[in-house]
Each structure stands twice: as C-alpha cells, then as structure tokens.
matplotlib code that plots the C-alpha trace (Angstrom):
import matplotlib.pyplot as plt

x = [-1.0, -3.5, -2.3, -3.3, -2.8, 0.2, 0.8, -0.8, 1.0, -0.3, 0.9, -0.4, -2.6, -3.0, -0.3, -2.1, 1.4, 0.6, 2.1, 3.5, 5.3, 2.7, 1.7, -2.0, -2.7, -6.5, -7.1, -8.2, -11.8, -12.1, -14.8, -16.5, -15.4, -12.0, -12.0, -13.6, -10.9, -7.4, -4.0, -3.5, -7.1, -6.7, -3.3, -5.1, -6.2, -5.3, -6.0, -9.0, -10.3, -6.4, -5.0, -8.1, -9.5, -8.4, -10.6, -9.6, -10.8, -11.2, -13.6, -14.9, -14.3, -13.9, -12.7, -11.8, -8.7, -11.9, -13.3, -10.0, -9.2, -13.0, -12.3, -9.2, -10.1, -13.5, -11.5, -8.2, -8.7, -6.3, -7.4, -4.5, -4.9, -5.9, -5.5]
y = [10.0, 8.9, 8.6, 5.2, 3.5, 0.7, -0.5, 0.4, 0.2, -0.1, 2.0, 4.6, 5.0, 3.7, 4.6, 4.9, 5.0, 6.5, 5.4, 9.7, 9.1, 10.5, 8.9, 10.3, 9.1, 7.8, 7.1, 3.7, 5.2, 5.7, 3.2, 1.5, -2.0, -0.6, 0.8, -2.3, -4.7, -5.9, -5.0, -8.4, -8.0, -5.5, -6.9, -9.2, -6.8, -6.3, -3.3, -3.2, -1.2, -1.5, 0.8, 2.8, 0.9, -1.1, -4.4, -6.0, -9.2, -10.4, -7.6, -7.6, -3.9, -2.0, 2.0, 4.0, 6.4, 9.3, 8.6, 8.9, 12.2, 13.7, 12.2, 14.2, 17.3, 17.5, 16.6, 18.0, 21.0, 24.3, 27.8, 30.4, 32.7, 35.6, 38.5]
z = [-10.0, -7.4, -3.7, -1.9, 0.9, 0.7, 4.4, 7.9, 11.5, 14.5, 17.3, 19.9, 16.6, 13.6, 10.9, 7.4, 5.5, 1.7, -1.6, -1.5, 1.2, 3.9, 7.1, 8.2, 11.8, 13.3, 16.6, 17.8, 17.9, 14.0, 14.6, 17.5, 16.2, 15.7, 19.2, 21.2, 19.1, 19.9, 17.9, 17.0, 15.4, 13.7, 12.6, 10.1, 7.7, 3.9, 1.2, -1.0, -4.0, -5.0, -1.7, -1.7, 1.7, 4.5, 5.4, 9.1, 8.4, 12.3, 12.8, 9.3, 9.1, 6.2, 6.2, 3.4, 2.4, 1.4, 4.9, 6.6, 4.7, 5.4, 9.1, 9.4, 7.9, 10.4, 13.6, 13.3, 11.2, 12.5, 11.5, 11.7, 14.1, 12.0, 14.7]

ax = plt.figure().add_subplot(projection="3d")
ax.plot(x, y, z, "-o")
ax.set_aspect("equal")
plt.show()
C-alpha cells in the first residue's frame, strides 16, 4: 500500500495529513511562491498525480509528497548522540 497525501491544513505550517495516518509539517518557506502568498491562497489548492502532489491553483504552484519527504529528511534530520 502506497502512502499519499489526502488533505492539507494550514496553520503555523502547513499540515500534509497522510492516507497512514501521519501529519509531516513544511514551513511556509517550502517555496518562495509559497512563502510570498497568503493562507487564503494557498487555501485553493487540490491533489494531483492521485495524492501524490499538491497544486495551489492561485499561485499555480505545484509540490510533491517525494519532495516533501527529501525536504524533510535534509532539514530536519536528528543523529543520536552516539557518546
């Protein structure tokens, strides 16, 4: 079974809720047009590639569940402290 993307939410950042259950969290500067835009912009989006991408139509902006992962794992990667 492949994870996708079913609903977003906007809030201090942006919710990507998952068809698992998961909620991974992006920061309003994913992307400059994401960061120079307006909630109520990026309200009107809907979910391409069946869940696999979000497109915000009013900023004709399109990011992708593979780029939100890669995004994640580069920016907010934790080693243990191995001491």
């Amino acid at each position: 079974m492949n994870t996708l993307i079913s609903k977003i939410e906007l809030d201090d950042k942006i919710l990507v809720h998952l068809t698992s259950g998961d909620i991974l969290t992006i920061p309003y500067s994913y992307t400059p047009r994401i960061a120079q835009s307006m909630k109520t912009e990026l309200s009107n989006y809907h979910l391409i590639g069946g869940g696999r991408g979000i497109h915000f139509e009013d900023i004709d902006e399109d990011i992708s569940l593979g780029g939100i992962i890669e995004y994640k794992l580069k920016h907010e990667l934790i080693l243990p402290n191995c001491a």
